[in-house]
PDBQT receptor file of N, H, CA, C and O in Angstrom, charges set to zero:
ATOM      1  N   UNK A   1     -27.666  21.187   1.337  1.00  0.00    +0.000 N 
ATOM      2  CA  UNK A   1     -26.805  20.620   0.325  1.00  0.00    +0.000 C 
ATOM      3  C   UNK A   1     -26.305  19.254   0.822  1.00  0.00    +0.000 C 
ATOM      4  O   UNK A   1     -25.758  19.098   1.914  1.00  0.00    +0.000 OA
ATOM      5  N   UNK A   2     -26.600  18.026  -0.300  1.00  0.00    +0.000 N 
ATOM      6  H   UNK A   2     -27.045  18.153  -1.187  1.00  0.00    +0.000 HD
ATOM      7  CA  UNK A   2     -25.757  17.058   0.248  1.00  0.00    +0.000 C 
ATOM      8  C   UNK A   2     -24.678  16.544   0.161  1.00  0.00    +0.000 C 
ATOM      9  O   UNK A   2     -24.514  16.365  -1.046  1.00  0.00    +0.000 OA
ATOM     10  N   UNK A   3     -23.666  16.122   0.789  1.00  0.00    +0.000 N 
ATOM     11  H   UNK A   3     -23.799  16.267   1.770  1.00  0.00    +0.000 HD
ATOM     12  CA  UNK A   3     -22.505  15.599   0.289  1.00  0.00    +0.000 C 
ATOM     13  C   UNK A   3     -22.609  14.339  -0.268  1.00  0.00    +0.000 C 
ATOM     14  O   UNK A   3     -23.246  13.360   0.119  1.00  0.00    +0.000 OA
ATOM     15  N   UNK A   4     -21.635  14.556  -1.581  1.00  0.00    +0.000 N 
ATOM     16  H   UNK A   4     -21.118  15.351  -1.895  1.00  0.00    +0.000 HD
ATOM     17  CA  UNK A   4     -21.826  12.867  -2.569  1.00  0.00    +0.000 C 
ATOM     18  C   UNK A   4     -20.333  12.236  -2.434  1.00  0.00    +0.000 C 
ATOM     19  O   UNK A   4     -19.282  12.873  -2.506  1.00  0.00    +0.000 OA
ATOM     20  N   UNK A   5     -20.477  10.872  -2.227  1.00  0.00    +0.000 N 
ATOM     21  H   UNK A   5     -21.331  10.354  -2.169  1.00  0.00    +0.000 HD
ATOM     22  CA  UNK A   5     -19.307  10.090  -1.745  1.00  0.00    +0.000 C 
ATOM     23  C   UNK A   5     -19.101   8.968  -3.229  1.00  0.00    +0.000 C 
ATOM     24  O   UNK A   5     -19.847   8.047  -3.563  1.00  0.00    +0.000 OA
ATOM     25  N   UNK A   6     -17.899   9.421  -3.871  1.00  0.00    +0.000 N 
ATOM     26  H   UNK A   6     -17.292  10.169  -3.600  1.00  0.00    +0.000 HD
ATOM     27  CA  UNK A   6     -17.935   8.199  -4.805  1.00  0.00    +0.000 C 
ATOM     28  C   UNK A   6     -16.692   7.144  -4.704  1.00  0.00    +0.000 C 
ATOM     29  O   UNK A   6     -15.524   7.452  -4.469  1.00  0.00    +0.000 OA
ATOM     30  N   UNK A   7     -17.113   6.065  -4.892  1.00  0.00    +0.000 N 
ATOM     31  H   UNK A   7     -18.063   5.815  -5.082  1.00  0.00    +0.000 HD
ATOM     32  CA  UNK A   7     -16.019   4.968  -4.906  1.00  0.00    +0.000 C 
ATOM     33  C   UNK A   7     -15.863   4.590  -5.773  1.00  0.00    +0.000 C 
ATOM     34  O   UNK A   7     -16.802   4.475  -6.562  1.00  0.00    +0.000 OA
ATOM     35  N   UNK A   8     -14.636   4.205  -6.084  1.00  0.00    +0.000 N 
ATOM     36  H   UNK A   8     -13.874   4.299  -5.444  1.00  0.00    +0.000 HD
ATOM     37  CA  UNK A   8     -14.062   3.340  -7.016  1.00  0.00    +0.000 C 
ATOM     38  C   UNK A   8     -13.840   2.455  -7.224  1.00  0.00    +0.000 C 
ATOM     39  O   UNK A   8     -12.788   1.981  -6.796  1.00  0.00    +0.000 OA
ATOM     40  N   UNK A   9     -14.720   1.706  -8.017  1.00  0.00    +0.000 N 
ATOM     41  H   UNK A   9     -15.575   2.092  -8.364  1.00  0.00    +0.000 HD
ATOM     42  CA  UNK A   9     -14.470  -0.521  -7.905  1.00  0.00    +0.000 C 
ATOM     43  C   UNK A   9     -12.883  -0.620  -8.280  1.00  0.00    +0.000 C 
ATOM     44  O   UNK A   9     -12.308  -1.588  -7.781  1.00  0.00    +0.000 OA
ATOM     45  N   UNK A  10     -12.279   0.052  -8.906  1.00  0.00    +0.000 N 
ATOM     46  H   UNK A  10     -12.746   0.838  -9.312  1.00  0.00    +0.000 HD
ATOM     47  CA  UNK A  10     -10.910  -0.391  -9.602  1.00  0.00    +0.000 C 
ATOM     48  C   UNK A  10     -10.059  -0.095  -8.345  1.00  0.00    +0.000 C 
ATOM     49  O   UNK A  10      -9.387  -0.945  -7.761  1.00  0.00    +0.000 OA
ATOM     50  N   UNK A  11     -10.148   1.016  -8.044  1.00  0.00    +0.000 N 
ATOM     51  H   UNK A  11     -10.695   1.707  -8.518  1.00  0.00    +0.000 HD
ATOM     52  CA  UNK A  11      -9.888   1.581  -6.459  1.00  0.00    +0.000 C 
ATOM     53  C   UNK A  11      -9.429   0.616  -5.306  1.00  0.00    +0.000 C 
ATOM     54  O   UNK A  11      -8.476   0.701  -4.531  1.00  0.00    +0.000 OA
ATOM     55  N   UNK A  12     -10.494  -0.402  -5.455  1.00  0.00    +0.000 N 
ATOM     56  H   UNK A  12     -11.268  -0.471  -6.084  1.00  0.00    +0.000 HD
ATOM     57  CA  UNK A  12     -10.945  -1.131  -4.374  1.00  0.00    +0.000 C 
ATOM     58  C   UNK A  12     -10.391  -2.560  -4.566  1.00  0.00    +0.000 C 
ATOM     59  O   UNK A  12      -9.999  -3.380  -3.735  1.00  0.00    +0.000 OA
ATOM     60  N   UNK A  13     -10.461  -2.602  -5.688  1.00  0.00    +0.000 N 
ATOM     61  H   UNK A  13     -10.779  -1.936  -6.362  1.00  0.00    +0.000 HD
ATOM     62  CA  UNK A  13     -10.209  -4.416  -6.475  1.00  0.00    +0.000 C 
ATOM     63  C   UNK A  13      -8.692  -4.151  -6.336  1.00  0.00    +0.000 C 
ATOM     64  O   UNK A  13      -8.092  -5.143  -5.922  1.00  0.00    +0.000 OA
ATOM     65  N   UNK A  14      -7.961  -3.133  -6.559  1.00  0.00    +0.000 N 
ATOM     66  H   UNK A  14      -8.448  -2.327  -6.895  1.00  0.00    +0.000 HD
ATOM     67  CA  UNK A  14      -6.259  -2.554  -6.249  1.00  0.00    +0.000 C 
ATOM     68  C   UNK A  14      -5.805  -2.662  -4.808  1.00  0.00    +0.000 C 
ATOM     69  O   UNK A  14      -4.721  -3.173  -4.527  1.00  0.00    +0.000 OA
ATOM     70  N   UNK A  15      -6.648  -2.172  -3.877  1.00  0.00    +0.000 N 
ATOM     71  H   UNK A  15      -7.529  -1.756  -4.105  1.00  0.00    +0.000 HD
ATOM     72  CA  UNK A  15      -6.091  -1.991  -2.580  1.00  0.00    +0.000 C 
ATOM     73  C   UNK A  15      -6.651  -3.113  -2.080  1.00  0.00    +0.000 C 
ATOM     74  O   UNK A  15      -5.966  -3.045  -1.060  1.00  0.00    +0.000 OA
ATOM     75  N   UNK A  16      -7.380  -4.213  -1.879  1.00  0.00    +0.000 N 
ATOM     76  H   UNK A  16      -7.937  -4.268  -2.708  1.00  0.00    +0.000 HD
ATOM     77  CA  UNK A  16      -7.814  -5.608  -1.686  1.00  0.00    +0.000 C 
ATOM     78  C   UNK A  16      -6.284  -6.441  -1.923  1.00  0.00    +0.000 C 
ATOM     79  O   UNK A  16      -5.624  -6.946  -1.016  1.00  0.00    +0.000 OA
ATOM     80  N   UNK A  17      -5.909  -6.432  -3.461  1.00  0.00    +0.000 N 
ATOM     81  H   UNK A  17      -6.445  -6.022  -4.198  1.00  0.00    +0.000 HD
ATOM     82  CA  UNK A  17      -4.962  -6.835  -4.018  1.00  0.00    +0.000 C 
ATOM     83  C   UNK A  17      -3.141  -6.318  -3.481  1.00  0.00    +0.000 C 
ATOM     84  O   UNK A  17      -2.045  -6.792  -3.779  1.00  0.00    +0.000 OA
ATOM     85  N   UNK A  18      -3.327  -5.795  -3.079  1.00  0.00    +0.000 N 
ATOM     86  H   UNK A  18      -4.218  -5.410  -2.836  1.00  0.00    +0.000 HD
ATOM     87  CA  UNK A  18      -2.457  -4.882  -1.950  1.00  0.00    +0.000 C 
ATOM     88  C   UNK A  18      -2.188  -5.732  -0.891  1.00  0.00    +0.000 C 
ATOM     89  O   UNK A  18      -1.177  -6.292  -0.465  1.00  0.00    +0.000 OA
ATOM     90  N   UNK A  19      -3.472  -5.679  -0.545  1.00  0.00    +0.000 N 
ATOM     91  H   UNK A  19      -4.293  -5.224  -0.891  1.00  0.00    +0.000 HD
ATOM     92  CA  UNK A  19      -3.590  -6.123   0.872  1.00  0.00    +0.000 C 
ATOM     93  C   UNK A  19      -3.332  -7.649   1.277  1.00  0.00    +0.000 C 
ATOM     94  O   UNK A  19      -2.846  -8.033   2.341  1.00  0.00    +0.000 OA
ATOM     95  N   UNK A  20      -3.722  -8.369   0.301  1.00  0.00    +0.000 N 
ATOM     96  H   UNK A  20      -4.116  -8.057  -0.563  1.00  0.00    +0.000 HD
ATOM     97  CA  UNK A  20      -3.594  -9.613  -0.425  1.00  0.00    +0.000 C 
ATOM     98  C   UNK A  20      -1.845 -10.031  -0.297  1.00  0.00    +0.000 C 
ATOM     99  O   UNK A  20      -1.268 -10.873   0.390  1.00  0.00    +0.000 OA
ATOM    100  N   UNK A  21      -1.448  -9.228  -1.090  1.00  0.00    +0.000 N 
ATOM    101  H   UNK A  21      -1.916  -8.543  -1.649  1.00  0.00    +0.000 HD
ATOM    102  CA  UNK A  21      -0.607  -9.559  -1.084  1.00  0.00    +0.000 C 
ATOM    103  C   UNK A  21       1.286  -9.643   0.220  1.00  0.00    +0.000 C 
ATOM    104  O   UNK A  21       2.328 -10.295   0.295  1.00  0.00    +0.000 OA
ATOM    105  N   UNK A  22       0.538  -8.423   0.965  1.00  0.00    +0.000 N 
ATOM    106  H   UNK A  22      -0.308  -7.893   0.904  1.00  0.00    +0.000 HD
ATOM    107  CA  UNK A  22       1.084  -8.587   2.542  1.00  0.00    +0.000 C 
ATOM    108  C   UNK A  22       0.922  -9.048   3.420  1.00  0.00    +0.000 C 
ATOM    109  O   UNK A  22       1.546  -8.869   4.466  1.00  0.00    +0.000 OA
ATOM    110  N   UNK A  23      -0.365 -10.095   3.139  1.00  0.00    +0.000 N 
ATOM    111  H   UNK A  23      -0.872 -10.240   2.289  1.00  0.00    +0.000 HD
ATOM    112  CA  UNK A  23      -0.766 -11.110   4.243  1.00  0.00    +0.000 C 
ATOM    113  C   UNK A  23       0.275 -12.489   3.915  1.00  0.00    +0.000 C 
ATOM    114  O   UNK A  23       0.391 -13.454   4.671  1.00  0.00    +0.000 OA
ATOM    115  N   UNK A  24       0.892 -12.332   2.766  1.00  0.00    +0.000 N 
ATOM    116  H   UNK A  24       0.798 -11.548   2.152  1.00  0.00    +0.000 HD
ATOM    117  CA  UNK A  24       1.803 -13.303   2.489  1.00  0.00    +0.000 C 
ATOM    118  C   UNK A  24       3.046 -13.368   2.904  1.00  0.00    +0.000 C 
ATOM    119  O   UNK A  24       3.490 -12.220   2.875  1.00  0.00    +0.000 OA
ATOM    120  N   UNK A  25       3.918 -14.181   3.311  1.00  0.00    +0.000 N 
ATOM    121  H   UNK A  25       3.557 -15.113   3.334  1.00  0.00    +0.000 HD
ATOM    122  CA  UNK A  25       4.767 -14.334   3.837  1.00  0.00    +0.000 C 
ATOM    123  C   UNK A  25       6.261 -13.425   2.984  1.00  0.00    +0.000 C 
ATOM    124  O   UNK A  25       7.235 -12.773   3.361  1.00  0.00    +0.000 OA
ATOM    125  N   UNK A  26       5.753 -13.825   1.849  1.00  0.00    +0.000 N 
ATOM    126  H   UNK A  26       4.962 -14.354   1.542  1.00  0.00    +0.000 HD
ATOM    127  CA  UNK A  26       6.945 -12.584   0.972  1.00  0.00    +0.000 C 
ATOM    128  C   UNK A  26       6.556 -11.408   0.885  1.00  0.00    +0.000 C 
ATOM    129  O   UNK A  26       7.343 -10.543   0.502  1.00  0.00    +0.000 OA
ATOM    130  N   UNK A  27       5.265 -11.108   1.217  1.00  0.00    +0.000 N 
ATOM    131  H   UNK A  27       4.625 -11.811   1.528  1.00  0.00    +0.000 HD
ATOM    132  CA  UNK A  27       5.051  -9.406   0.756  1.00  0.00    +0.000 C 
ATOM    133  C   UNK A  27       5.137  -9.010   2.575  1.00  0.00    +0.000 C 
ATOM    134  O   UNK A  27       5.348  -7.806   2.717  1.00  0.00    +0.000 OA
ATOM    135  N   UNK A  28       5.031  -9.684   3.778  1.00  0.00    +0.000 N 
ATOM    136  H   UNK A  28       4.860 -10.663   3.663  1.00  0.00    +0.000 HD
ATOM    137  CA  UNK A  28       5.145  -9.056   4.711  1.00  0.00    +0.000 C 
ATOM    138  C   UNK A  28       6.684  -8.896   4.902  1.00  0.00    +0.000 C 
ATOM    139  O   UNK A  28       6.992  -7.836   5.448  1.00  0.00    +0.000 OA
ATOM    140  N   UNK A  29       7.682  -9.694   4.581  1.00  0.00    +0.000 N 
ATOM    141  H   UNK A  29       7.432 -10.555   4.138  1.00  0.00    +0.000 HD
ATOM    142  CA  UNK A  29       9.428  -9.679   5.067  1.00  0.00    +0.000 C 
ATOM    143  C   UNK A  29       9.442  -7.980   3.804  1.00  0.00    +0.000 C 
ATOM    144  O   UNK A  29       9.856  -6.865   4.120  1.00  0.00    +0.000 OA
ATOM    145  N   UNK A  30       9.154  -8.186   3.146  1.00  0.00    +0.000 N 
ATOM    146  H   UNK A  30       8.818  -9.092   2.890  1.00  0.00    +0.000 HD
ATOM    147  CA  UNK A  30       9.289  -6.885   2.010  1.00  0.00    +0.000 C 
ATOM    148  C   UNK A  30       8.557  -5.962   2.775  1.00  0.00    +0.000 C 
ATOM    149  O   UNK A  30       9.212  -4.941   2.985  1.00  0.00    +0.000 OA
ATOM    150  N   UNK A  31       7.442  -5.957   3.262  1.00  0.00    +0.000 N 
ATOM    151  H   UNK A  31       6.910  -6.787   3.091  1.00  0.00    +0.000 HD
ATOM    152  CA  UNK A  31       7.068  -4.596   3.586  1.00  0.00    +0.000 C 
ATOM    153  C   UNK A  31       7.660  -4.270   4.982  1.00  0.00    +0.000 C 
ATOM    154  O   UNK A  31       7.528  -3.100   5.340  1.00  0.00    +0.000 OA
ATOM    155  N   UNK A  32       8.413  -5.284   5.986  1.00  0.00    +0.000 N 
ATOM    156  H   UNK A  32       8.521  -6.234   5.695  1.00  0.00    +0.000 HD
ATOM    157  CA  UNK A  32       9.399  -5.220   7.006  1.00  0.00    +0.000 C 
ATOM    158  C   UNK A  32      10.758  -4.345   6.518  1.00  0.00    +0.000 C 
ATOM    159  O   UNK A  32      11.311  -3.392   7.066  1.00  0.00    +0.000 OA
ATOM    160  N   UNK A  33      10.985  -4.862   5.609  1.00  0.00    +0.000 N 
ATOM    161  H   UNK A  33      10.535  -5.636   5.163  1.00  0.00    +0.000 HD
ATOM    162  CA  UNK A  33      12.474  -4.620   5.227  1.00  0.00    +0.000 C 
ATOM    163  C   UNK A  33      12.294  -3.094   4.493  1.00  0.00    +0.000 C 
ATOM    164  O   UNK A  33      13.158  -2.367   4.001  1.00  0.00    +0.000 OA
ATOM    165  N   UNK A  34      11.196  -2.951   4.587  1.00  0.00    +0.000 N 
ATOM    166  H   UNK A  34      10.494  -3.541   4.986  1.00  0.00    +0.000 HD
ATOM    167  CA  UNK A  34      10.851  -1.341   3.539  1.00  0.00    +0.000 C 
ATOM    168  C   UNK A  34      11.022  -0.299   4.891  1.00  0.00    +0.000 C 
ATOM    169  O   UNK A  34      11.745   0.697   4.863  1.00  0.00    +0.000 OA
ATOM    170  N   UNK A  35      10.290  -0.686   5.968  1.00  0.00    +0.000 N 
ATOM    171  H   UNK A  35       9.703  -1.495   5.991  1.00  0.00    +0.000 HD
ATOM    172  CA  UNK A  35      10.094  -0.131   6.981  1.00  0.00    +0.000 C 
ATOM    173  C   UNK A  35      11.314   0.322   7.707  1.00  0.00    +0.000 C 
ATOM    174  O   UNK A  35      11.390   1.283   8.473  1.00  0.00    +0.000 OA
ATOM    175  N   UNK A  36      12.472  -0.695   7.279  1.00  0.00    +0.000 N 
ATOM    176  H   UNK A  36      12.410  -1.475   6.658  1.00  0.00    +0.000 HD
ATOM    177  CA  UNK A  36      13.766  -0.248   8.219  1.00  0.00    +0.000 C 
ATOM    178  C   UNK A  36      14.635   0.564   7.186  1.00  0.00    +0.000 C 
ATOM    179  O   UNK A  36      15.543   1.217   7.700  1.00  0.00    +0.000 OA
ATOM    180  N   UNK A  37      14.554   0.610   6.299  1.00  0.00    +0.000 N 
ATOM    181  H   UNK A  37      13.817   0.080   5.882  1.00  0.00    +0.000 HD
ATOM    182  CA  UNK A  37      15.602   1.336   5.124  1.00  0.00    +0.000 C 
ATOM    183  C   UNK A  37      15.418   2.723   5.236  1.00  0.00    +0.000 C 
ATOM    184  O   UNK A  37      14.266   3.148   5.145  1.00  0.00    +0.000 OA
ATOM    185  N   UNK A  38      16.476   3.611   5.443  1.00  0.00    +0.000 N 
ATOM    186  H   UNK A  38      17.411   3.265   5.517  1.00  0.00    +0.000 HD
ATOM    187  CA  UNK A  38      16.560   5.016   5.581  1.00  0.00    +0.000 C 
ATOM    188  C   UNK A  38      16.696   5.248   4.409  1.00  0.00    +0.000 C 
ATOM    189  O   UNK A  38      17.371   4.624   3.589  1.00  0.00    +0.000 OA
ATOM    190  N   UNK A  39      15.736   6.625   4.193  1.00  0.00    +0.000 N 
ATOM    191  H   UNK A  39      15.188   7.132   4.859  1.00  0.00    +0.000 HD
ATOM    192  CA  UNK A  39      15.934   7.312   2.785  1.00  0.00    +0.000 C 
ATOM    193  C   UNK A  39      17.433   7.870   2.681  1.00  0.00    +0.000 C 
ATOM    194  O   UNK A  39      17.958   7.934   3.793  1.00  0.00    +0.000 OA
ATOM    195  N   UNK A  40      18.076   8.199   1.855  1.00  0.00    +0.000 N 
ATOM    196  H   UNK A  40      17.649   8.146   0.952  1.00  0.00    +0.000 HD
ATOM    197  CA  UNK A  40      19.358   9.290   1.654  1.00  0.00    +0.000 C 
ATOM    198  C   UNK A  40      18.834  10.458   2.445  1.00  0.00    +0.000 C 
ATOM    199  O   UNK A  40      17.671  10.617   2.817  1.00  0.00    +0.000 OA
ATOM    200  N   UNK A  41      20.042  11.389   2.682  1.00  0.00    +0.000 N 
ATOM    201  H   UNK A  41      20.986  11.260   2.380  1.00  0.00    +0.000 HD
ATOM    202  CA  UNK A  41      19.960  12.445   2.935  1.00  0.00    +0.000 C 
ATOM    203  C   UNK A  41      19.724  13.632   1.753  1.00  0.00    +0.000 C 
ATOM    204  O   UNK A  41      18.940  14.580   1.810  1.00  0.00    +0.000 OA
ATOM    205  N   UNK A  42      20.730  13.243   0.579  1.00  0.00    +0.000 N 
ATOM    206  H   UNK A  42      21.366  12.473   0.533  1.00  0.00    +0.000 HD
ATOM    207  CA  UNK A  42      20.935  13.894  -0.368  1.00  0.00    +0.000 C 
ATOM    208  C   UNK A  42      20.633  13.104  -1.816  1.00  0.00    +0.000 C 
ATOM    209  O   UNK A  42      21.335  13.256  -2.816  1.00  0.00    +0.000 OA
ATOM    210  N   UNK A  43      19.662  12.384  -1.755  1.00  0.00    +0.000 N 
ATOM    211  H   UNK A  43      19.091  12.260  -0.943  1.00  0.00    +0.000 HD
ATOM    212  CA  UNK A  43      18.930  11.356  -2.548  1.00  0.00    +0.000 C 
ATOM    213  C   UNK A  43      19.678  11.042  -3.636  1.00  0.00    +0.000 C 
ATOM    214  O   UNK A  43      19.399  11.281  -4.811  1.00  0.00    +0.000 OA
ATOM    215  N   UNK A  44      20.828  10.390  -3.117  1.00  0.00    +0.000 N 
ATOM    216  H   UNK A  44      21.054  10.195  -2.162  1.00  0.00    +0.000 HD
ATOM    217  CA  UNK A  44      22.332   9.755  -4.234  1.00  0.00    +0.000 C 
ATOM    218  C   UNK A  44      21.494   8.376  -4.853  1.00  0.00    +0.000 C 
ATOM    219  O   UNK A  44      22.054   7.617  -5.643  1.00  0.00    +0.000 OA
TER     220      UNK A  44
């Protein structure tokens, strides 16, 4: 039996665009500042 692997162009054209966008100087301080923020305890 073989295993079938499918990808997704939309998939891909999304997470490119992602990625895109944290190589930038505003999406990396944002994805910094995401990194230090504690969730709630009791999700107020």
């Amino acid at each position: 039996m073989k295993a079938e692997v499918k990808v997704s162009m939309n998939y891909m054209q999304l997470k490119n665009k992602a990625r895109e966008k944290l190589r930038s100087e505003e999406g990396y301080a944002l994805a910094v500042r995401r990194m230090i923020e504690p969730e709630p305890v009791f999700g107020d």
